[in-house]
C-alpha positions in Angstrom: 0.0 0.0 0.0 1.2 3.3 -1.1 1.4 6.6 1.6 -1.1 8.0 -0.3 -3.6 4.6 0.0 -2.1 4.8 3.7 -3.2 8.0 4.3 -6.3 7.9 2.7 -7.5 5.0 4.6 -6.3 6.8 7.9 -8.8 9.5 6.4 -11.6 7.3 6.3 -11.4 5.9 9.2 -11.0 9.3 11.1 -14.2 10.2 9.2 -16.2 7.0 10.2 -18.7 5.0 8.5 -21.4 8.1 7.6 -18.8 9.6 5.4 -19.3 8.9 1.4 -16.7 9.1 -0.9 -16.8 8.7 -5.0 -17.0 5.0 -6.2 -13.9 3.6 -7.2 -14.7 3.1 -10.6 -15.1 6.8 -10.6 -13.2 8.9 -13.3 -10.9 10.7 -10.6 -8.3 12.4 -12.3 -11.1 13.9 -14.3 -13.5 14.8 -11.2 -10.3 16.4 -9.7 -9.8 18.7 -12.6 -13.6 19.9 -11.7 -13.4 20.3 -8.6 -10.4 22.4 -8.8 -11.8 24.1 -11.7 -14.9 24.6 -9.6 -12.6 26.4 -6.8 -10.9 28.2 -9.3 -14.1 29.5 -11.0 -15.3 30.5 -7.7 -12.5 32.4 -6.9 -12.7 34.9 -10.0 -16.4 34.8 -9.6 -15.5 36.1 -5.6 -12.7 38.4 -6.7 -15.6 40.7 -8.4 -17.9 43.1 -7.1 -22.2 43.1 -7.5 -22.1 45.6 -10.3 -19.0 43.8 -12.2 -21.4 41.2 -12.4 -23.6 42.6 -15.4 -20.6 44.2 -17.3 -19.4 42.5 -20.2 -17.4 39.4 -20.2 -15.1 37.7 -22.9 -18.1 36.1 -24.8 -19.4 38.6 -27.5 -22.9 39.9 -26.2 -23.0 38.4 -22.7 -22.3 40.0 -19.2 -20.6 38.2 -16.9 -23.9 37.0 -15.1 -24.4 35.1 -18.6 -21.1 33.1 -18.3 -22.2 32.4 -14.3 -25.9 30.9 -15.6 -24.2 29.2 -18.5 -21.7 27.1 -15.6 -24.6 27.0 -13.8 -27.3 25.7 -15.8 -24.7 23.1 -17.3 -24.2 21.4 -13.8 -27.7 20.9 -13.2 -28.4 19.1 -16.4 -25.6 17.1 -15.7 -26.9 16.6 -12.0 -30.5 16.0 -13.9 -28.8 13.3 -16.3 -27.0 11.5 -13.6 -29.6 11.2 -10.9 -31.6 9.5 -13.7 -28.8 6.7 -14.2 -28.7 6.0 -10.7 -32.6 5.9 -10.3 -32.9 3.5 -13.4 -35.1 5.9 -15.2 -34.4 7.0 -18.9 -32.0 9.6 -19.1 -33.0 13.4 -20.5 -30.9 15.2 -23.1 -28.5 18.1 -21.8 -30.9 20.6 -23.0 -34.4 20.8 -25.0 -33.2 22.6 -27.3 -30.5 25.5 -28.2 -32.8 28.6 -28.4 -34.8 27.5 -25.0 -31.3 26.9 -23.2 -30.4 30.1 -24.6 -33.8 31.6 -23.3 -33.1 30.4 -19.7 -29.7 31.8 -19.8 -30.7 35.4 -20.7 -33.9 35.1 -18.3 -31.2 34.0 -15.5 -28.8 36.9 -16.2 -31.0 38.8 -14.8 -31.2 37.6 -11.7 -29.5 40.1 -8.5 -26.2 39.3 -7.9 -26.4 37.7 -4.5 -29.0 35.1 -6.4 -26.4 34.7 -9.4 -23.7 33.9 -6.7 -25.9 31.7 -4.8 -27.0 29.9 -8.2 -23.7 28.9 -9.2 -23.0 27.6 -5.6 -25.5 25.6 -5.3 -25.7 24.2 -8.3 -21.8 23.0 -8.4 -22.3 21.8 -4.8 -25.4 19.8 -6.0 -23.4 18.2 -8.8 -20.6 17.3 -6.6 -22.9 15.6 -4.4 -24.2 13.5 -7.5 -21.3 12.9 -8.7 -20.2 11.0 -5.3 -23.0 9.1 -4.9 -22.7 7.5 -8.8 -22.3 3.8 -7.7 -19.5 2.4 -10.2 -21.4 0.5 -12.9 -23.5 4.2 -13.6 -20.5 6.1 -14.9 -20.8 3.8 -18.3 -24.3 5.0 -18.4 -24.5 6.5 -22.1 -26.3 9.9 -22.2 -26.2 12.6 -24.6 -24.0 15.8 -23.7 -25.1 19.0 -25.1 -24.6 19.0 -28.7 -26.9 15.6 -28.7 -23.9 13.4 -29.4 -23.8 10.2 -27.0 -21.1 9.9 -24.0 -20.9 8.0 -21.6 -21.7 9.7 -17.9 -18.0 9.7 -17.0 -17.1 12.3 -19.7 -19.6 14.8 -18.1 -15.9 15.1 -15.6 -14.1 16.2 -18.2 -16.4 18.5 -20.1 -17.3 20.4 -16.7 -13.1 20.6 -16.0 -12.9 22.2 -19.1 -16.4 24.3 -18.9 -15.5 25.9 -16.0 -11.5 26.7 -16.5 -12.9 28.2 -19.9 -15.6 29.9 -17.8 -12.9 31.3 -15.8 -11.6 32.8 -18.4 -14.4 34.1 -20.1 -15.6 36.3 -17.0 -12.7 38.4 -17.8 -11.8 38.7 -13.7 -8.1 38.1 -14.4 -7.5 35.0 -15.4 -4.9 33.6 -17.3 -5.1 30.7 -20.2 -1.9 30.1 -18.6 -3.6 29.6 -15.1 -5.7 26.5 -17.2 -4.2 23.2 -15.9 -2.6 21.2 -19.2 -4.3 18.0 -18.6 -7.7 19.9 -20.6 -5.7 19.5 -24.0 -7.0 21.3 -26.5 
């Protein structure tokens, strides 16, 4: 056993039998470029003030407060695809349709800041929480990501790593395409 198996072991038996952790079949290197992109996203997104919110970010004709319901409003139709594998039910698309996710995303840009700010929270801590609780079998569940083309539930890691490090970017807070870890590729 390896320190790091050592250590986490120690870990889960400090944190007793309540705690839950991701199945091992789990796509970790790619949940762990999430969750750090999460933090990281977070961070810019903390780093600006209410107003900054509604000025313009990177992406030509949307605020900021578009980039936040566009991070958003991806991790709850992953959250919404997911909790379908694991209850055995059939699994929804991403979205309906371009123009209504579109719709949603304008509609939510309007929200007050403290709602935008709570929005993204929640809905990233909501996905995590799915995410963990995927029993291993699940993550081959084929679904269909957001341009309608099939994947398999363990890709929706890697598309919300590289969402979010590009979401980063596109809020236009100061970060750095240097910042984005090189494990995203291209």
């Amino acid at each position: 056993m390896s320190d790091l198996d050592a250590a986490r072991e120690a870990l889960r038996e400090r944190q007793g039998s309540g705690a839950r952790y991701d199945a091992p079949e789990a796509p970790a290197k790619e949940l762990r470029l999430a969750r750090s992109g999460t933090a990281y996203f977070a961070r810019k997104l903390n780093e600006l003030g209410d107003d900054a919110l509604y000025e313009p970010s990177k992406v030509p004709g949307w605020t900021r407060a578009h980039v936040i319901c566009d991070i958003a409003y991806q991790a709850r139709a992953i959250s919404r695809q997911a909790e379908a594998a694991v209850a055995g039910e059939a699994l929804p698309p991403m979205y309906d349709d371009d123009a209504g996710r579109i719709g949603q995303i304008e509609l939510g840009a309007t929200l007050p800041s403290r709602a935008l700010r709570h929005l993204f929270d929640h809905a990233a801590v909501h996905l995590n929480v799915v995410w963990r609780d995927i029993p291993g079998p699940a993550w081959d569940t084929v679904a269909t990501d957001a341009e309608g083309i099939p994947r398999r539930l363990r890709a929706t890691a890697m598309e919300r790593a590289r969402r979010l490090w590009c979401g980063a970017f596109q809020l236009d807070s100061g970060a750095r395409l240097h910042d984005l870890p090189s494990e995203l590729g291209s």
